[in-house]
C-alpha positions in Angstrom: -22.9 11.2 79.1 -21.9 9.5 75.7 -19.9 10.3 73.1 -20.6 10.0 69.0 -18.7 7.8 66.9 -17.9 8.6 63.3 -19.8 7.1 60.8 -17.9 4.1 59.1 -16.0 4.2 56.3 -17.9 3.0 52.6 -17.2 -0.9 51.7 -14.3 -1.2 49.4 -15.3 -2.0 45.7 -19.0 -0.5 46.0 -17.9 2.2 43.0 -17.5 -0.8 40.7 -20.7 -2.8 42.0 -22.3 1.0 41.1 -20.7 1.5 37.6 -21.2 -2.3 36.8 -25.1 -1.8 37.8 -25.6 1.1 35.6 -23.8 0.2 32.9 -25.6 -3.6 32.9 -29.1 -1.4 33.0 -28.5 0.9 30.7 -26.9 -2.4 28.3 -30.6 -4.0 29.2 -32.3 -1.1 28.2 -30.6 -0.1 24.8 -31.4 -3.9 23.8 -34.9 -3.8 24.2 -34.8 -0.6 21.8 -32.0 -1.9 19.3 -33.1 -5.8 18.9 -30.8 -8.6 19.7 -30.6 -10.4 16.2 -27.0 -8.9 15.7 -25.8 -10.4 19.3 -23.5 -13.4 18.9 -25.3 -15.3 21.0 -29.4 -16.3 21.9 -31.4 -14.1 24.3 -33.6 -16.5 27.3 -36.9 -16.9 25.8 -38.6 -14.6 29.1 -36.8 -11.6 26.6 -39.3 -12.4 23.9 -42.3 -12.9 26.2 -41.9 -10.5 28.8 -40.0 -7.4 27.1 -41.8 -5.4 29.9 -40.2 -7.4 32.8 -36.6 -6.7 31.7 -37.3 -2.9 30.5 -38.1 -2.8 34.3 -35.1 -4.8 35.5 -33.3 -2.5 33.4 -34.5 0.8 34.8 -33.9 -0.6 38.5 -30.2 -1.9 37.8 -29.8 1.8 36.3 -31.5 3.7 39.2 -29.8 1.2 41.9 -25.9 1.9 40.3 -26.9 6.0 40.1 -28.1 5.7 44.0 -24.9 4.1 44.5 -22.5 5.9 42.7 -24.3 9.0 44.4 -23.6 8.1 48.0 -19.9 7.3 47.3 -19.6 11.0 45.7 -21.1 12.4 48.6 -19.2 10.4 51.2 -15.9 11.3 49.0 -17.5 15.5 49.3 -18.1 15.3 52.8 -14.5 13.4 53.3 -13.0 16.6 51.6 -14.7 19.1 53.8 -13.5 17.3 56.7 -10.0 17.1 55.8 -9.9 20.9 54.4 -11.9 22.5 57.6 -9.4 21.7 59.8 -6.7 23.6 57.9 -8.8 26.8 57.8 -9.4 26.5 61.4 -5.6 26.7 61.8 -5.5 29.8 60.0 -7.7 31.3 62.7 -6.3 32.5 65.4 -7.6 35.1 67.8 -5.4 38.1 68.8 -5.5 37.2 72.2 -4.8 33.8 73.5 -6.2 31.2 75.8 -8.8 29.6 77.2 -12.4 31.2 77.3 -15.5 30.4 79.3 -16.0 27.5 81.8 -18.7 25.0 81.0 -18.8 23.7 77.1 -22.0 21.2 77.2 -23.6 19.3 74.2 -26.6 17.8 73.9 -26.2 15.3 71.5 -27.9 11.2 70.6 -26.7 8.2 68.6 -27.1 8.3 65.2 -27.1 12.1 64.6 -25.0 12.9 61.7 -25.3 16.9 62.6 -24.2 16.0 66.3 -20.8 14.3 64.9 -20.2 17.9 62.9 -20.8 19.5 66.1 -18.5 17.7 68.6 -15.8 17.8 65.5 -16.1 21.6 65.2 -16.0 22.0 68.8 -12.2 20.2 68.9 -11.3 22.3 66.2 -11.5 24.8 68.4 -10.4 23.3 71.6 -8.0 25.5 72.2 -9.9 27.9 72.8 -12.8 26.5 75.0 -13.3 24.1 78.3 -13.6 20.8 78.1 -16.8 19.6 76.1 -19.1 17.4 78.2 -21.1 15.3 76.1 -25.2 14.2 77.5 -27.2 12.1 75.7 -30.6 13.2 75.6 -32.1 10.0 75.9 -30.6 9.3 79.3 -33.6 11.6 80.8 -37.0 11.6 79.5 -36.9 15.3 80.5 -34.6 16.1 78.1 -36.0 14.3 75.3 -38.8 16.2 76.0 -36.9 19.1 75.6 -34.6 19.2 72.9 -35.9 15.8 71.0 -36.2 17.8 68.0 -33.3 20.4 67.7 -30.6 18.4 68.7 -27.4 18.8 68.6 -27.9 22.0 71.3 -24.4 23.9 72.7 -24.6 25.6 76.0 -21.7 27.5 76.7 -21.6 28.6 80.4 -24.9 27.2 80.9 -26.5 29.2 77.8 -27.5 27.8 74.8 -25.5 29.4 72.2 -26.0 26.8 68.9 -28.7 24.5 67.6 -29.0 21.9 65.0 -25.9 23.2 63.3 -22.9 25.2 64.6 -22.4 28.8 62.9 -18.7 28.8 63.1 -18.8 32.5 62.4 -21.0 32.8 64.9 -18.2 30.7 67.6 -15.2 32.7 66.4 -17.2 35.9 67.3 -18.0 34.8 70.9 -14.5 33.6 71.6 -12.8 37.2 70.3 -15.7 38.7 72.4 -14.9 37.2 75.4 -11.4 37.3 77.7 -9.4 34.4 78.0 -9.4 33.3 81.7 -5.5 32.5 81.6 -5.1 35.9 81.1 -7.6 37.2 83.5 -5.8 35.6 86.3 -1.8 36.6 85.6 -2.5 40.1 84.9 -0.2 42.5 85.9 -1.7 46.0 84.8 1.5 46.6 82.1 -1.1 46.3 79.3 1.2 43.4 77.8 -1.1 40.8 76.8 -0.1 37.1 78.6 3.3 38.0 80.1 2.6 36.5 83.2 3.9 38.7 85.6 1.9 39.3 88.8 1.7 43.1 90.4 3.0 42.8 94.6 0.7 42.1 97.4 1.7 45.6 99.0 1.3 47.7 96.0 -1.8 49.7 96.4 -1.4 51.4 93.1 0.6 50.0 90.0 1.0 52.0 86.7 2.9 48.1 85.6 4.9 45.8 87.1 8.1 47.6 87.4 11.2 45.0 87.2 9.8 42.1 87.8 8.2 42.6 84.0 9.4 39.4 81.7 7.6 41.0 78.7 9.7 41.6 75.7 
């Protein structure tokens, strides 16, 4: 059993290594179209002999800041839909309390950016479910064998419910489908939901739970 770590966070000042290698590119570039006689200062002399060599430099500098500056804007989106998630999941709550099923296991390995999303869904909605038990696949060459190329894969009570991706739709249905087992065990046939009272051990038949009721 392992556990996933988050990925880590971007180096600080790789925006302005991006902007400065675009910007440097794209300055290399509209040279070699404009001239340099109006520049202040003497070009090396590879700029007059090799024009091709620094319309190429120019085109890498370019593509290297864009790659760059694309990353960053996708680690900044994906930073955003972690930090917004969360707060719709709090908005979600079933009508009926508690904790549902009894095994929660993930098949997960290193490295596996959809396996993180997984496990961080899955405490969204820890409330709600067991304990998740983590197993990496490549501590058994059976299982690598079997779900090498669809992990991450959720079994919930020993069926597989999710893989690849969780469909938290799909994991909100299941938990409104299915009875919380707090519930289950302190019910007292008042039709109260979770007020805990417990019917006697000599009452045959109970239409409630007479007095003993703490619902409101």
């Amino acid at each position: 059993m392992s556990t996933t770590a988050r990925k880590e966070e971007l180096p600080q000042g790789l925006s302005v290594l991006g902007n400065t290698l675009l910007f440097l590119g794209l300055g290399i570039f509209a040279l070699s179209l404009t001239g340099t006689s109006w520049l202040p200062f003497t070009m090396p002399r590879s700029w007059f002999q090799n024009p091709t060599v620094w319309k190429l430099l120019a085109l890498c500098l370019s593509f290297g800041g864009i790659a760059i500056l694309k990353q960053i804007s996708s680690s900044e989106m994906k930073e955003g839909e972690r930090k917004y998630e969360p707060q719709q999941t709090r908005d979600w709550i079933p009508e009926e309390p508690g904790q549902r099923f009894e095994t929660l296991t993930v098949y997960t390995k290193e490295n596996c950016p959809l396996c993180e999303e997984a496990t961080e869904i899955l405490e969204d909605y820890s409330a709600y479910l067991p304990q998740v038990e983590l197993i990496d696949i490549y501590s058994d060459p059976a299982l690598v064998e079997k779900f090498g190329t669809c992990v991450p894969v959720v079994l919930i009570d020993g069926k597989i419910r999710f893989r690849g991706r969780i469909n938290e739709v799909l994991l909100r249905r299941l938990i409104v489908a299915s009875p919380a087992r707090e519930l289950l065990k302190k019910s007292c046939g008042c039709n109260k939901q979770g007020c805990g009272c417990k019917p006697e051990p000599t009452q045959l038949k109970s239409s409630g739970c007479g007095s003993n009721c703490r619902c409101a």
